[in-house]
C-alpha positions as CSV (number, residue, x, y, z in Angstrom):
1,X,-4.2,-17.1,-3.2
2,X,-1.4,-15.6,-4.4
3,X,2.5,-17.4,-4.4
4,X,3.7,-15.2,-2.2
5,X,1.4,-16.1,0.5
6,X,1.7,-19.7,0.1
7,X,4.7,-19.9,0.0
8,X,4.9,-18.1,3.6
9,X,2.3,-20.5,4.6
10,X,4.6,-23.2,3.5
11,X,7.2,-22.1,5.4
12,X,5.4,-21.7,8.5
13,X,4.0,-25.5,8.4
14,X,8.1,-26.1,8.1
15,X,9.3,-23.8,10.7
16,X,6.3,-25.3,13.6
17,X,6.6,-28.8,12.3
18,X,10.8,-28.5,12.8
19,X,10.1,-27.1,15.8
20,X,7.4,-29.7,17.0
21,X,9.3,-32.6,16.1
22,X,12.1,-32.1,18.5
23,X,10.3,-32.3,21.6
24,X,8.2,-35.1,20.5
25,X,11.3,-37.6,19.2
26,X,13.3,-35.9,22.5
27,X,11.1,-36.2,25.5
28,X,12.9,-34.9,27.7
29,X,16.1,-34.3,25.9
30,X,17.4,-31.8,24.6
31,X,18.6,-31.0,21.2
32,X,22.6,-30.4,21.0
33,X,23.6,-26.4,21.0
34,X,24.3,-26.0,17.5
35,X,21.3,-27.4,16.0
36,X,19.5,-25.5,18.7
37,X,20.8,-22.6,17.0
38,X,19.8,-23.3,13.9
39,X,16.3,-24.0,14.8
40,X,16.4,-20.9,15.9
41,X,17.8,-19.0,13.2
42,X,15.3,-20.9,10.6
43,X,12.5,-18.6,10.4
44,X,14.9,-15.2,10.2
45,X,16.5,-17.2,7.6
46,X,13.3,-17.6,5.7
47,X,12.0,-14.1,5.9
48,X,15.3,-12.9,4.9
49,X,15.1,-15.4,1.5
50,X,11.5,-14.3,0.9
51,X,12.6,-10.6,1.6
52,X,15.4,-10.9,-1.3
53,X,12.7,-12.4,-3.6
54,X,10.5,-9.8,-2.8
55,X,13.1,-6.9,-3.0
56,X,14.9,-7.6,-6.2
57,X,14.1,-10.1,-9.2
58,X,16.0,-12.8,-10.5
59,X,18.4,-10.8,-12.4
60,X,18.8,-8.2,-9.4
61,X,17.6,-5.4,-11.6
62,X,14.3,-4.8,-9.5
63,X,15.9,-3.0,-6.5
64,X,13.3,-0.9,-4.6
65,X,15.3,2.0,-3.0
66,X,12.4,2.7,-1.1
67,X,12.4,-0.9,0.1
68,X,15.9,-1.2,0.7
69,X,15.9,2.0,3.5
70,X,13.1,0.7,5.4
71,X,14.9,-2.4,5.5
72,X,18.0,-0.7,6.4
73,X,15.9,1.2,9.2
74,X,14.7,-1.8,10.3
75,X,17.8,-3.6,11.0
76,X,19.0,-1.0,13.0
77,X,15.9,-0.4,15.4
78,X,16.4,-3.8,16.0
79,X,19.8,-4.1,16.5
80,X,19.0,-1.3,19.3
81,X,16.7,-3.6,20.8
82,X,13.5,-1.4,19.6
83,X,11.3,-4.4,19.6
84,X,9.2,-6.0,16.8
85,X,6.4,-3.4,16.6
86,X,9.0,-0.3,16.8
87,X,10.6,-2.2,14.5
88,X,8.1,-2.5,11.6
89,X,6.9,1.1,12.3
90,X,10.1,2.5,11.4
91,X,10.5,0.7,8.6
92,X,7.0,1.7,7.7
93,X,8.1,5.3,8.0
94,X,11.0,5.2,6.4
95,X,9.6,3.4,3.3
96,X,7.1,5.5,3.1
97,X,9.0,8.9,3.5
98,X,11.1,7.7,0.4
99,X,8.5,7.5,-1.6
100,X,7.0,10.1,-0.9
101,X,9.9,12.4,-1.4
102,X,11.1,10.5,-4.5
């Protein structure tokens, strides 16, 4: 297996166990709003981390252009509320339009 993908498998066994644990210790509790929030912000957090990695290497001279305007295409389709498979599509597209003109 390669690092990349266990690493993502690491971080999914994180992100479900986090996410497991609070209703277990809770019962019928609830968790208070902020760290409600950042449960939920957790697994954008790590895709965005492993997204960097992926994107650019340690010394930020690996930069994908290609890369970077799917990316860009995909933040915006989602920030118009395209929804996650509209969302990966276009960034699909657009990375692969890049390259294929460049």
């Amino acid at each position: 297996m390669s690092s990349m993908l266990v690493t993502v498998l690491i971080f999914a066994v994180i992100n479900y166990g986090v996410k497991a644990v609070g209703p277990v210790l809770l019962y019928e509790r609830r968790f208070p709003e902020q760290v409600e929030a950042v449960i939920e912000a957790l697994p954008a957090a790590l895709l965005a981390g492993m997204l960097v990695s992926v994107v650019v290497d340690a010394q930020w001279r690996g930069l994908d252009p290609a890369i970077l305007a799917g990316l860009t295409g995909a933040a915006v389709a989602w920030r118009l509320h395209a929804g996650q498979l509209v969302t990966v599509l276009v960034c699909l597209a657009i990375t692969v339009a890049v390259r294929w003109l460049f």
